[in-house]
mmCIF file of the N, C-alpha and C atoms, coordinates in Angstrom:
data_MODEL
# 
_entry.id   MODEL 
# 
loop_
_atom_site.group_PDB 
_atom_site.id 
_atom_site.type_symbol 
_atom_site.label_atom_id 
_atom_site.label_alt_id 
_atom_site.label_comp_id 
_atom_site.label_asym_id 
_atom_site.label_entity_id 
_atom_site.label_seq_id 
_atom_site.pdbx_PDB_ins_code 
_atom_site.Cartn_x 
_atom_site.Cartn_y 
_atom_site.Cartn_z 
_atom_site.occupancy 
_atom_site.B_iso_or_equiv 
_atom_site.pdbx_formal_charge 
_atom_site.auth_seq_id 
_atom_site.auth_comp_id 
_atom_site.auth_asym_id 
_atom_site.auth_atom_id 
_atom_site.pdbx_PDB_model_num 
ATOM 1   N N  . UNK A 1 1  ? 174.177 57.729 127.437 1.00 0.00 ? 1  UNK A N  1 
ATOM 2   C CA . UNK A 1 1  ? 173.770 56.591 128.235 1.00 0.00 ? 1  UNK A CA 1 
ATOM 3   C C  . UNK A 1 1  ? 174.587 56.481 129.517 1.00 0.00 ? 1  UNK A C  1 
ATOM 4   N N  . UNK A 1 2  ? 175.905 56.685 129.268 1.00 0.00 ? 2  UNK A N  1 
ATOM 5   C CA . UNK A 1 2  ? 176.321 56.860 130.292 1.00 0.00 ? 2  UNK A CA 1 
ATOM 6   C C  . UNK A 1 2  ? 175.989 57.865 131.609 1.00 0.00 ? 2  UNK A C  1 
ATOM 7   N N  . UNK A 1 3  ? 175.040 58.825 131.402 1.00 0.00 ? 3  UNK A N  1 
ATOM 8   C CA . UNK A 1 3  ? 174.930 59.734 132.493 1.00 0.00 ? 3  UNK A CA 1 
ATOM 9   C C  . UNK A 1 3  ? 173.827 59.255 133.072 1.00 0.00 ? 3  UNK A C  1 
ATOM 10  N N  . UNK A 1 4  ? 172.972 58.301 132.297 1.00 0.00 ? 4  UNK A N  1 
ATOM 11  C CA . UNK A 1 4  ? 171.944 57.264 132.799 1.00 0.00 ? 4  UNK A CA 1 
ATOM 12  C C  . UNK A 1 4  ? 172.198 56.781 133.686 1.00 0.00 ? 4  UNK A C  1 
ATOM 13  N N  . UNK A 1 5  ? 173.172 55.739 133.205 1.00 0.00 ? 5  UNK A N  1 
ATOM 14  C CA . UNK A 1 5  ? 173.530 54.674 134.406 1.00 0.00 ? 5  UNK A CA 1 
ATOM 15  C C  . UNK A 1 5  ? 174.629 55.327 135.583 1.00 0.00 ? 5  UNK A C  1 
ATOM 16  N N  . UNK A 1 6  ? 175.607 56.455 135.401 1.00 0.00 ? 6  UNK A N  1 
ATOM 17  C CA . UNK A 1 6  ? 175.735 57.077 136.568 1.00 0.00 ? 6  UNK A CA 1 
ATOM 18  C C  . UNK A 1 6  ? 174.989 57.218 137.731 1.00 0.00 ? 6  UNK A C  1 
ATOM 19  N N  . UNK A 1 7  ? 173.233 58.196 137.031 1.00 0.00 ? 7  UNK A N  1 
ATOM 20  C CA . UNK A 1 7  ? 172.307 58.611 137.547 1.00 0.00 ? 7  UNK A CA 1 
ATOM 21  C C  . UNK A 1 7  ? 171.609 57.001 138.548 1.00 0.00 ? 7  UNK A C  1 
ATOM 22  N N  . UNK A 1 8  ? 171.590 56.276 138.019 1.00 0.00 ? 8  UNK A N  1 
ATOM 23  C CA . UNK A 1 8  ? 170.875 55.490 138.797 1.00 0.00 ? 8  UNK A CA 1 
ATOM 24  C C  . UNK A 1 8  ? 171.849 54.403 139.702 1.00 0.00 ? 8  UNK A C  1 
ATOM 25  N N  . UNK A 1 9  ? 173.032 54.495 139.378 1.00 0.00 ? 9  UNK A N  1 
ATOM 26  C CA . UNK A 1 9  ? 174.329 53.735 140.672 1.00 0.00 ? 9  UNK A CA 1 
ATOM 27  C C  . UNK A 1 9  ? 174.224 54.873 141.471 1.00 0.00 ? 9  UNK A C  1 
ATOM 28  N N  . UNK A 1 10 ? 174.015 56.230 141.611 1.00 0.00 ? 10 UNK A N  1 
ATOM 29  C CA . UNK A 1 10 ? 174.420 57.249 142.686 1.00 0.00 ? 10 UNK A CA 1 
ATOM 30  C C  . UNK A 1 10 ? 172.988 57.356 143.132 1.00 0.00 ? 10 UNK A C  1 
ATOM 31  N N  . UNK A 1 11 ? 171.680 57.134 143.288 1.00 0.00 ? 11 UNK A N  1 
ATOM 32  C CA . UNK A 1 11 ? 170.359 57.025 143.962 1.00 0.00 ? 11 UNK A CA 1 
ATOM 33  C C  . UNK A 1 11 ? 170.651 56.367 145.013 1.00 0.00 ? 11 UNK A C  1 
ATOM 34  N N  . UNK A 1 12 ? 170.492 57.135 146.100 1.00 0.00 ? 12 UNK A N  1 
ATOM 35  C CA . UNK A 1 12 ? 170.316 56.767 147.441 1.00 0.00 ? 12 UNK A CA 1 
ATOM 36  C C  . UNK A 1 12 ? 169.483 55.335 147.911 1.00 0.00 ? 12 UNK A C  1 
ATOM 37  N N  . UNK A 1 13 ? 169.887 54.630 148.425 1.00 0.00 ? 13 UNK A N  1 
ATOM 38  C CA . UNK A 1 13 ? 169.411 52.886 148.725 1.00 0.00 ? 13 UNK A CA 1 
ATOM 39  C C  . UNK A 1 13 ? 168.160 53.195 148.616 1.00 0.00 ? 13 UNK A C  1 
ATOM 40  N N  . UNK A 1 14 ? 167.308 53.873 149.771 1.00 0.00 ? 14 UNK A N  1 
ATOM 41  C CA . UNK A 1 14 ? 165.952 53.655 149.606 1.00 0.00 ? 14 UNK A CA 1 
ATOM 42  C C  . UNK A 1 14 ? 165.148 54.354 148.103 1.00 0.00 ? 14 UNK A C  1 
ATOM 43  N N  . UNK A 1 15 ? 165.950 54.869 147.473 1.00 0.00 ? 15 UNK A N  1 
ATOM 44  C CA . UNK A 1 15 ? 164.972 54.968 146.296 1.00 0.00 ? 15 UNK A CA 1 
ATOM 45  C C  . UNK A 1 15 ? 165.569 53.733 145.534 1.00 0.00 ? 15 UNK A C  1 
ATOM 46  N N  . UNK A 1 16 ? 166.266 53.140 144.967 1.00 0.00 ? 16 UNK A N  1 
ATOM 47  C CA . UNK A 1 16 ? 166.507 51.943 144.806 1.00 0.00 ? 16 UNK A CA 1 
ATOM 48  C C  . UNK A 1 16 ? 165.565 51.157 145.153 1.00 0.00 ? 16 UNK A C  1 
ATOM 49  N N  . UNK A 1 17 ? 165.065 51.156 146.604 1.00 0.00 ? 17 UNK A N  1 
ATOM 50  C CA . UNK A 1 17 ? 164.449 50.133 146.643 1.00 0.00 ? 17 UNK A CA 1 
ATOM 51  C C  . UNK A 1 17 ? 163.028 50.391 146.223 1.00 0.00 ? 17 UNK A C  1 
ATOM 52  N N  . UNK A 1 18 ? 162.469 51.652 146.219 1.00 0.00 ? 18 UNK A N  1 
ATOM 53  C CA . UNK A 1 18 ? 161.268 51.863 146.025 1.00 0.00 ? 18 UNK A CA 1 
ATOM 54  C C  . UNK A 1 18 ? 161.031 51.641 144.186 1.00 0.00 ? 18 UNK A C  1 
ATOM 55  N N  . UNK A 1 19 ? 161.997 51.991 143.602 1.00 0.00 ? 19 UNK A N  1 
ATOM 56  C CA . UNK A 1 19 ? 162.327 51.569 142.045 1.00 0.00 ? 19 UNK A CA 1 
ATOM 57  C C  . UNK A 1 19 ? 162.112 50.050 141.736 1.00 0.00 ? 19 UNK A C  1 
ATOM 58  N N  . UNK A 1 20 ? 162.532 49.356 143.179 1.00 0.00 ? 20 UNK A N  1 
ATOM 59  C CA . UNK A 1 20 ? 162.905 47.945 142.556 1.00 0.00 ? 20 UNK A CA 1 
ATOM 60  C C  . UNK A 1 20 ? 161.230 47.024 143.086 1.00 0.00 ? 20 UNK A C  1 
ATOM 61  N N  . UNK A 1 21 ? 160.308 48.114 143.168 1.00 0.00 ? 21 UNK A N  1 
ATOM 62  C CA . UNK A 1 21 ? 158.843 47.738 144.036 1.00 0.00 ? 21 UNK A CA 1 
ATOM 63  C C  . UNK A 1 21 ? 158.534 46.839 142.468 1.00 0.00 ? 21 UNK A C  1 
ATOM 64  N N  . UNK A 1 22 ? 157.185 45.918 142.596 1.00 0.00 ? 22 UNK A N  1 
ATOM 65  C CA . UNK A 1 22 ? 156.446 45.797 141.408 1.00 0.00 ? 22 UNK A CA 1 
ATOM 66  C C  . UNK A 1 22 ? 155.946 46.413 140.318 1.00 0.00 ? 22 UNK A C  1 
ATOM 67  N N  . UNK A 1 23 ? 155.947 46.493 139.259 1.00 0.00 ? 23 UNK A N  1 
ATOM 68  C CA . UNK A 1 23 ? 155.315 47.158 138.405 1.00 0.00 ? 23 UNK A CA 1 
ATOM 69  C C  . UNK A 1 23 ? 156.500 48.700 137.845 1.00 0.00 ? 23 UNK A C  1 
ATOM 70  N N  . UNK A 1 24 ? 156.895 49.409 138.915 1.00 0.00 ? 24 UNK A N  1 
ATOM 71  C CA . UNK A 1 24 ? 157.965 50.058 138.249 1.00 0.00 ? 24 UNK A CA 1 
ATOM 72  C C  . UNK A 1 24 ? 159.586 49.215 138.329 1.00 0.00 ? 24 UNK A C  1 
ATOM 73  N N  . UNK A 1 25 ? 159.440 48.121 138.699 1.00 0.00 ? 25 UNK A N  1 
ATOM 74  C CA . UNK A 1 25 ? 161.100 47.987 138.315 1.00 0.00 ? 25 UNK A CA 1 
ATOM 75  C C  . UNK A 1 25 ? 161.038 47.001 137.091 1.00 0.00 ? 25 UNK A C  1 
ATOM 76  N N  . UNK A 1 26 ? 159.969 46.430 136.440 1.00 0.00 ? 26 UNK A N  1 
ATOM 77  C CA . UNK A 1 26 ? 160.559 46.462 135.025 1.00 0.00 ? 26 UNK A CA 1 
ATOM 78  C C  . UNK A 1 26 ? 160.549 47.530 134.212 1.00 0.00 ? 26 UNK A C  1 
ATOM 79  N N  . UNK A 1 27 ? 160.380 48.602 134.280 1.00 0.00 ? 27 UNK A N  1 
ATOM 80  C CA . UNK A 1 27 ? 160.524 49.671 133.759 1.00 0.00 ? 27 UNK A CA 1 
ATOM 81  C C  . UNK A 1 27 ? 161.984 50.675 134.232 1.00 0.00 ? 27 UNK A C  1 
ATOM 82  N N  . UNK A 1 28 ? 162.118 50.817 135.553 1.00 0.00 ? 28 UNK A N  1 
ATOM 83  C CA . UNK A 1 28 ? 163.159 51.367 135.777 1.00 0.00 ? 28 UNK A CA 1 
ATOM 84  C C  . UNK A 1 28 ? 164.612 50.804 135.653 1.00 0.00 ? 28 UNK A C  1 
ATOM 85  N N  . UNK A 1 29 ? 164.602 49.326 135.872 1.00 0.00 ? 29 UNK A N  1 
ATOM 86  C CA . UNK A 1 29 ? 165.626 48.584 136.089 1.00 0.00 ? 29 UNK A CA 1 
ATOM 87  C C  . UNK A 1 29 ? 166.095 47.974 134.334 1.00 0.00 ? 29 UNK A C  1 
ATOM 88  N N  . UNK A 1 30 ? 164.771 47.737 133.892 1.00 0.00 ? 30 UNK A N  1 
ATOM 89  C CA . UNK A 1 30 ? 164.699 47.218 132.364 1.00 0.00 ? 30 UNK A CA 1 
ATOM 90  C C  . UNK A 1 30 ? 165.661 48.324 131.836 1.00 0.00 ? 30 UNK A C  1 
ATOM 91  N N  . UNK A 1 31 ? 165.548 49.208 131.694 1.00 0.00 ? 31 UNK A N  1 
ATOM 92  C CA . UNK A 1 31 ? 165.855 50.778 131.286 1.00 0.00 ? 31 UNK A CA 1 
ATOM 93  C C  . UNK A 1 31 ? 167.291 50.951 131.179 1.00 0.00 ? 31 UNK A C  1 
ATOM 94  N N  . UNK A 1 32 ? 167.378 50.695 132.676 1.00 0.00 ? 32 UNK A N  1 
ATOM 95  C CA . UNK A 1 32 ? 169.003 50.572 133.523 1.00 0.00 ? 32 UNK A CA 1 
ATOM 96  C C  . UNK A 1 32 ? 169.954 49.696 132.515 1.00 0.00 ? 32 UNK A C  1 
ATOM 97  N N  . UNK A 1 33 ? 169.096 48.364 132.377 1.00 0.00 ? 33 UNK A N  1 
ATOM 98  C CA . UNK A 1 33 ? 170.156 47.648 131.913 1.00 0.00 ? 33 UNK A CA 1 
ATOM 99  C C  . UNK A 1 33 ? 170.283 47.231 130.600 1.00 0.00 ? 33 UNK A C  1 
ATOM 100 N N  . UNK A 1 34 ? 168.806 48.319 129.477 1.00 0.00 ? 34 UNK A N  1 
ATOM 101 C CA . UNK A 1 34 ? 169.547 48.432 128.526 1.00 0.00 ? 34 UNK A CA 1 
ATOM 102 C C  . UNK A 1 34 ? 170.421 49.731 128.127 1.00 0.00 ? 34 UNK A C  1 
ATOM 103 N N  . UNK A 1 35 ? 170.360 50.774 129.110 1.00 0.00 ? 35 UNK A N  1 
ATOM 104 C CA . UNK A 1 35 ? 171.283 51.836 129.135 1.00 0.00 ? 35 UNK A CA 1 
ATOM 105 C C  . UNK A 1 35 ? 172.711 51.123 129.112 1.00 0.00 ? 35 UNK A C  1 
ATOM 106 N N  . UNK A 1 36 ? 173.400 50.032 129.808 1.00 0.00 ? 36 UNK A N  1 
ATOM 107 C CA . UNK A 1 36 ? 174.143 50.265 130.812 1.00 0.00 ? 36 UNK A CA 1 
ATOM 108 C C  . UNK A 1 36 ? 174.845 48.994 129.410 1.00 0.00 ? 36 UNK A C  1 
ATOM 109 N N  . UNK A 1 37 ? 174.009 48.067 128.856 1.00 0.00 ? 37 UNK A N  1 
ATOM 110 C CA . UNK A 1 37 ? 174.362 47.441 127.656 1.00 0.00 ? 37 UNK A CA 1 
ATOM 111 C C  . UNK A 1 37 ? 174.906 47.846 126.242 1.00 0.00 ? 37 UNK A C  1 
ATOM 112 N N  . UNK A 1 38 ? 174.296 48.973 126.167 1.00 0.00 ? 38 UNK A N  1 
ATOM 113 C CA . UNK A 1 38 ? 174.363 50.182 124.906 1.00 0.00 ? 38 UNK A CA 1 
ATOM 114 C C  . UNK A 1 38 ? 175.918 50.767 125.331 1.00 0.00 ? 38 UNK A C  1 
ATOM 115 N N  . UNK A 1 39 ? 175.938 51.271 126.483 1.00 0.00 ? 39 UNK A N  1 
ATOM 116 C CA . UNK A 1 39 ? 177.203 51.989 126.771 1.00 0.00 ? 39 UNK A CA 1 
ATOM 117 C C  . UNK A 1 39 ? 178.126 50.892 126.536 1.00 0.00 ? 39 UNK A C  1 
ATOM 118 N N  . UNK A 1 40 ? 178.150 49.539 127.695 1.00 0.00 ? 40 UNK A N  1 
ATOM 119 C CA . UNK A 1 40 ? 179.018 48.701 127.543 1.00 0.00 ? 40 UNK A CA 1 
ATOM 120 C C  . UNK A 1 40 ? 179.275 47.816 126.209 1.00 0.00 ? 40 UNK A C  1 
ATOM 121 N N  . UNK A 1 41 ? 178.292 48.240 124.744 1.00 0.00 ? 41 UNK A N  1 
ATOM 122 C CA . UNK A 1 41 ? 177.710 47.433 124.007 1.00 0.00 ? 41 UNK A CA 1 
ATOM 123 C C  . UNK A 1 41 ? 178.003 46.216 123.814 1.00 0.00 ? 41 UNK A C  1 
ATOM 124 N N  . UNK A 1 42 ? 177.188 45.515 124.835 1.00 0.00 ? 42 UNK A N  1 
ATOM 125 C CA . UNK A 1 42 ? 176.671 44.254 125.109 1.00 0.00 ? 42 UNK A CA 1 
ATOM 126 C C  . UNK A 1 42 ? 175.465 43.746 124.857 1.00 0.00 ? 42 UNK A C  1 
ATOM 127 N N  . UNK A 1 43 ? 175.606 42.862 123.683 1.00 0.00 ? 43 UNK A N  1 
ATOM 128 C CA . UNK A 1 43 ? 173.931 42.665 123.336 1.00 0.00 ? 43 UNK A CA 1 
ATOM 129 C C  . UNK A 1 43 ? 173.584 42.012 124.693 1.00 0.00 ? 43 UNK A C  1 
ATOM 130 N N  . UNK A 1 44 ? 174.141 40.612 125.275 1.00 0.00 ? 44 UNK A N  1 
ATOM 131 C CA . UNK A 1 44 ? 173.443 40.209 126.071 1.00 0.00 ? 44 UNK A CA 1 
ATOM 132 C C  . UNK A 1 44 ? 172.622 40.850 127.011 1.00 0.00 ? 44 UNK A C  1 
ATOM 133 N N  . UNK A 1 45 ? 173.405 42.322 127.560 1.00 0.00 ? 45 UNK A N  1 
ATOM 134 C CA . UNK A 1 45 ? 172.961 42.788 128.402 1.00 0.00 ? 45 UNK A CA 1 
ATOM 135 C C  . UNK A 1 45 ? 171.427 43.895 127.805 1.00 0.00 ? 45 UNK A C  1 
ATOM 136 N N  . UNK A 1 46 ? 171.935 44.000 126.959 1.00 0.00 ? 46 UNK A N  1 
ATOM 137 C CA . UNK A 1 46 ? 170.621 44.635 126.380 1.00 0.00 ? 46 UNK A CA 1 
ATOM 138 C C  . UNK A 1 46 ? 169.334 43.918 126.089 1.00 0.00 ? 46 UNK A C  1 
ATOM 139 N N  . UNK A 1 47 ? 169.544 42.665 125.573 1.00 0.00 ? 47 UNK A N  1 
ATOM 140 C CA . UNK A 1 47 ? 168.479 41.810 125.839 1.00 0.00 ? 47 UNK A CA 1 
ATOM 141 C C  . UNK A 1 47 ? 167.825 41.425 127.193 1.00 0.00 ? 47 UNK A C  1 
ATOM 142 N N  . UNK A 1 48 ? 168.606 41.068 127.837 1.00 0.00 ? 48 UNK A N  1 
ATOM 143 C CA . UNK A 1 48 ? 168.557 41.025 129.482 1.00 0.00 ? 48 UNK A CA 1 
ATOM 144 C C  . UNK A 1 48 ? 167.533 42.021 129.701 1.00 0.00 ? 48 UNK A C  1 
ATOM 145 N N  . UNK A 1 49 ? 167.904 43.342 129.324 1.00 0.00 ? 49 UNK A N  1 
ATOM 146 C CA . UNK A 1 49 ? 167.080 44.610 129.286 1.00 0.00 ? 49 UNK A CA 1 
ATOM 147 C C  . UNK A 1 49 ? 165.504 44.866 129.162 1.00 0.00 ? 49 UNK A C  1 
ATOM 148 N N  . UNK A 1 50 ? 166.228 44.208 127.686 1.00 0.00 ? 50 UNK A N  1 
ATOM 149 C CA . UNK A 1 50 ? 164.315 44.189 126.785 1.00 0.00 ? 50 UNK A CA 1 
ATOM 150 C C  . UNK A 1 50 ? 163.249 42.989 127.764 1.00 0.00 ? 50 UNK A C  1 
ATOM 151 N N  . UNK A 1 51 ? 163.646 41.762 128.021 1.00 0.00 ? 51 UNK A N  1 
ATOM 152 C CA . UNK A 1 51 ? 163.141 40.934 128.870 1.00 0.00 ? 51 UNK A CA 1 
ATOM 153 C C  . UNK A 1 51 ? 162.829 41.579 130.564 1.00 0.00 ? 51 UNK A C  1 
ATOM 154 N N  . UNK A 1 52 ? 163.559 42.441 130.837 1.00 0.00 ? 52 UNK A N  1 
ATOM 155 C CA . UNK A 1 52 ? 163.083 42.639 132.037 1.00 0.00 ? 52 UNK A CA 1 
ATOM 156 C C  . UNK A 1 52 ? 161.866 44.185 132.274 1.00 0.00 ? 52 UNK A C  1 
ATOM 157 N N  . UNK A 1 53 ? 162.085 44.482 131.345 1.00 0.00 ? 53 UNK A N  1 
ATOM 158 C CA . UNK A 1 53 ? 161.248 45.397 131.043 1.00 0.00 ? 53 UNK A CA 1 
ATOM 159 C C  . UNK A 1 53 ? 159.653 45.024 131.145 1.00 0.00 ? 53 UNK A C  1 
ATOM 160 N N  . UNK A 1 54 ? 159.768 43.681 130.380 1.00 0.00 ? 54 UNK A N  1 
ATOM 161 C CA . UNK A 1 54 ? 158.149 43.082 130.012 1.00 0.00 ? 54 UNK A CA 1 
ATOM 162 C C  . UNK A 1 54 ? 158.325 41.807 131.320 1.00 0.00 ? 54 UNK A C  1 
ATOM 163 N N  . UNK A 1 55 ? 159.004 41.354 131.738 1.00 0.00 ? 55 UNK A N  1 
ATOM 164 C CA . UNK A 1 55 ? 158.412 40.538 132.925 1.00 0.00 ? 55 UNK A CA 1 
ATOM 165 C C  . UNK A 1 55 ? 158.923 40.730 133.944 1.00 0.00 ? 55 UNK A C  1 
ATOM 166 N N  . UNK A 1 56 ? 159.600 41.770 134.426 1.00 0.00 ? 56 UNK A N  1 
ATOM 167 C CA . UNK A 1 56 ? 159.928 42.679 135.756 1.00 0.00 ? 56 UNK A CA 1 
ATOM 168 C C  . UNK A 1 56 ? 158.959 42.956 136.436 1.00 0.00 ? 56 UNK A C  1 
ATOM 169 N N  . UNK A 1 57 ? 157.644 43.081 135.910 1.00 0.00 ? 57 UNK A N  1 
ATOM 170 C CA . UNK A 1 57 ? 156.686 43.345 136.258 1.00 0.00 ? 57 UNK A CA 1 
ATOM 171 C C  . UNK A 1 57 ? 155.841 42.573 137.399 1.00 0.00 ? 57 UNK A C  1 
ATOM 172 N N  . UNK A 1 58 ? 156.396 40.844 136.818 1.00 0.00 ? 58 UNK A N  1 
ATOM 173 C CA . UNK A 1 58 ? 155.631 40.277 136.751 1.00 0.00 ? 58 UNK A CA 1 
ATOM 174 C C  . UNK A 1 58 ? 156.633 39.315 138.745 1.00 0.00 ? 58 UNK A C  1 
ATOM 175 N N  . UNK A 1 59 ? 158.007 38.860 138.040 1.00 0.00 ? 59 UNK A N  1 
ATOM 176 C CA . UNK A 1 59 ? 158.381 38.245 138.886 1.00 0.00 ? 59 UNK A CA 1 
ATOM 177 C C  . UNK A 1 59 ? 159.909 38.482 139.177 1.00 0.00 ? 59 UNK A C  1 
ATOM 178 N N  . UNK A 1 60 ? 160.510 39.052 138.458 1.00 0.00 ? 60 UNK A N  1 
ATOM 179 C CA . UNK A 1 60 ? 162.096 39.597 138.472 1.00 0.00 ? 60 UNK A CA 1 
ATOM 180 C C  . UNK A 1 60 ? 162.130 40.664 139.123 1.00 0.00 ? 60 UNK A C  1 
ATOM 181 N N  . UNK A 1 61 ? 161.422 41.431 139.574 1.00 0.00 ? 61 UNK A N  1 
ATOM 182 C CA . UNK A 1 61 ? 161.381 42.500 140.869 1.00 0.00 ? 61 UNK A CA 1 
ATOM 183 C C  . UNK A 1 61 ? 162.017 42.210 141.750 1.00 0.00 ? 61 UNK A C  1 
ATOM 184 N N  . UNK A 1 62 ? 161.636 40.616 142.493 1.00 0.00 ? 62 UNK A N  1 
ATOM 185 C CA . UNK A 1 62 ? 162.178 39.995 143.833 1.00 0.00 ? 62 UNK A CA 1 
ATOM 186 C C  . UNK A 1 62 ? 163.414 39.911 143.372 1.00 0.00 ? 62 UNK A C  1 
ATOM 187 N N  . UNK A 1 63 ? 163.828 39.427 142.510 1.00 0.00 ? 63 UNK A N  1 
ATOM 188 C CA . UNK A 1 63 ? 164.987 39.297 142.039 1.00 0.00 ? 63 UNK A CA 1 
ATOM 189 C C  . UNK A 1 63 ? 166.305 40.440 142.426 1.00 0.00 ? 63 UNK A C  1 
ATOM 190 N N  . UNK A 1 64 ? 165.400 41.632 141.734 1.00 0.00 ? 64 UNK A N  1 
ATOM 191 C CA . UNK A 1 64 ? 166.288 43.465 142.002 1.00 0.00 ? 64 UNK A CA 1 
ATOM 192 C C  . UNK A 1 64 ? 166.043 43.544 143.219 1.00 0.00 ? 64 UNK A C  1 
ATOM 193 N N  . UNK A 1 65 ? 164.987 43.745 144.135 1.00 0.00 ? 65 UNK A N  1 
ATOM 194 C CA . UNK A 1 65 ? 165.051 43.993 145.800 1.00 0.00 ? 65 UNK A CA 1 
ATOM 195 C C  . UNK A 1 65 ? 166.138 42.935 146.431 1.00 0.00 ? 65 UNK A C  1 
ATOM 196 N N  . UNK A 1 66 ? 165.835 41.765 146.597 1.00 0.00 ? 66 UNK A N  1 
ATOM 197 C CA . UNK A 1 66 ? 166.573 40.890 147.107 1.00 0.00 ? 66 UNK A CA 1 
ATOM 198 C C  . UNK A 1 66 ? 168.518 41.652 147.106 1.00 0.00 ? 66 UNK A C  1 
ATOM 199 N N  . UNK A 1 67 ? 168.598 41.931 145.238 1.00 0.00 ? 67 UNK A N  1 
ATOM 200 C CA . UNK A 1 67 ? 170.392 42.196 145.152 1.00 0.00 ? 67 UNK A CA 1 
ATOM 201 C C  . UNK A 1 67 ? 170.430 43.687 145.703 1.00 0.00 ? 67 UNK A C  1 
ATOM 202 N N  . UNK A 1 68 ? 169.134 44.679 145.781 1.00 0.00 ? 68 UNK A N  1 
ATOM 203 C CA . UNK A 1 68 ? 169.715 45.916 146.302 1.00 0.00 ? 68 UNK A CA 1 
ATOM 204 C C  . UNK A 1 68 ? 169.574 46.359 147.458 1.00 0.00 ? 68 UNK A C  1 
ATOM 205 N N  . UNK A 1 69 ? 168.834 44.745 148.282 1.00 0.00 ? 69 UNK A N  1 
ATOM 206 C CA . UNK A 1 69 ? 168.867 44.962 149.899 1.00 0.00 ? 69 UNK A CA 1 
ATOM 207 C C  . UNK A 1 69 ? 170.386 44.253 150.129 1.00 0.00 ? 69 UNK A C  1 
ATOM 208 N N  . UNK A 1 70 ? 171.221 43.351 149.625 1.00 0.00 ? 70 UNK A N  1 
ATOM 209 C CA . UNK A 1 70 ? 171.564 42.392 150.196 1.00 0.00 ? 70 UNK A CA 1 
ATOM 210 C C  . UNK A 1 70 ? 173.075 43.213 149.735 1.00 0.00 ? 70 UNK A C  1 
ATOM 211 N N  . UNK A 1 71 ? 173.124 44.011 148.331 1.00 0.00 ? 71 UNK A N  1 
ATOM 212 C CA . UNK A 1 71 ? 174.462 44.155 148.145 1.00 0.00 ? 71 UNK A CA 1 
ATOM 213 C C  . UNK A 1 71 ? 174.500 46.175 147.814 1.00 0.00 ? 71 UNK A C  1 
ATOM 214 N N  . UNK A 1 72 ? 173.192 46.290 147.737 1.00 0.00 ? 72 UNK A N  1 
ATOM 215 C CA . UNK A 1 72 ? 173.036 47.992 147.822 1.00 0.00 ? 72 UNK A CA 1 
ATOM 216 C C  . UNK A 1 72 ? 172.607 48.248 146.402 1.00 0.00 ? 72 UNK A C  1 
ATOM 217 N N  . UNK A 1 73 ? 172.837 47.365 145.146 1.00 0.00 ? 73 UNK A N  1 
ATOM 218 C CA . UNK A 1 73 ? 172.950 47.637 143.848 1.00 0.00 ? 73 UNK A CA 1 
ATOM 219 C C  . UNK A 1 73 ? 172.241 46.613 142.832 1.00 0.00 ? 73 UNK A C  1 
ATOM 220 N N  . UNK A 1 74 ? 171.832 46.252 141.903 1.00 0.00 ? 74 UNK A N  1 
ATOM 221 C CA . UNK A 1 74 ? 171.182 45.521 141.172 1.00 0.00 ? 74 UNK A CA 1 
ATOM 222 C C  . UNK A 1 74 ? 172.587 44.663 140.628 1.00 0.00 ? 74 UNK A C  1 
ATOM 223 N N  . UNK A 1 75 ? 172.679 43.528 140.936 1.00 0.00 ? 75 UNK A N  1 
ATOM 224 C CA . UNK A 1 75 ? 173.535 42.816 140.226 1.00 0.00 ? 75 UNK A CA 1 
ATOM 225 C C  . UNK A 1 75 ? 173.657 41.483 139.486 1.00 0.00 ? 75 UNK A C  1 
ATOM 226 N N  . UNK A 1 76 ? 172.254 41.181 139.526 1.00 0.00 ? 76 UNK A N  1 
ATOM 227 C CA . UNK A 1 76 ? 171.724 40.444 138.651 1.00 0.00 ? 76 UNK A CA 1 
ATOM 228 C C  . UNK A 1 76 ? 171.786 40.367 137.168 1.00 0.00 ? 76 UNK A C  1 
ATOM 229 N N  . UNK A 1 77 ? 171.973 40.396 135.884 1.00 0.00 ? 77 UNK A N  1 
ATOM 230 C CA . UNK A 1 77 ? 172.569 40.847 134.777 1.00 0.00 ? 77 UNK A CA 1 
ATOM 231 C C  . UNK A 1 77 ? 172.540 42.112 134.441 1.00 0.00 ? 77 UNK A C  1 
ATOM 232 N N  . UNK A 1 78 ? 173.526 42.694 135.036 1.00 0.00 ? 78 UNK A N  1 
ATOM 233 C CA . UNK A 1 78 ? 173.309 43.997 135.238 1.00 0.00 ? 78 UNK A CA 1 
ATOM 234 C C  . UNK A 1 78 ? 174.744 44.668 135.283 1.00 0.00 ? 78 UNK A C  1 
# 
């Protein structure tokens, strides 16, 4: 898991941001942060995970663009 979440802190900003578009960033980001929960084993963060997976889709996208225009990185429970 850890070479997961390496893999996706070292992605160049604009794929970040194209990750953090509708429809794939509850999937990519969901992913991220139950990788990144498992390693750190943190349920919260793994739940965080499972939830963004299924409504990332929907409205928590703005959420990931907003933190990876504003700070380069997803830092929202993350």
């Amino acid at each position: 898991m850890k070479g997961l979440v390496k893999a996706f802190d070292d992605l160049p900003w604009i794929v970040k941001i194209i990750l953090a578009l509708p429809v794939i960033d509850g999937f990519a980001w969901g992913i991220y942060r139950v990788a990144k929960g498992i390693d750190k084993d943190d349920g919260v963060l793994i739940l965080a995970g499972i939830i963004w997976i299924f409504l990332g889709i929907f409205i928590l996208w703005l959420i990931d663009l907003v933190t990876i225009i504003l700070h380069g990185k997803v830092t929202v429970l993350a």
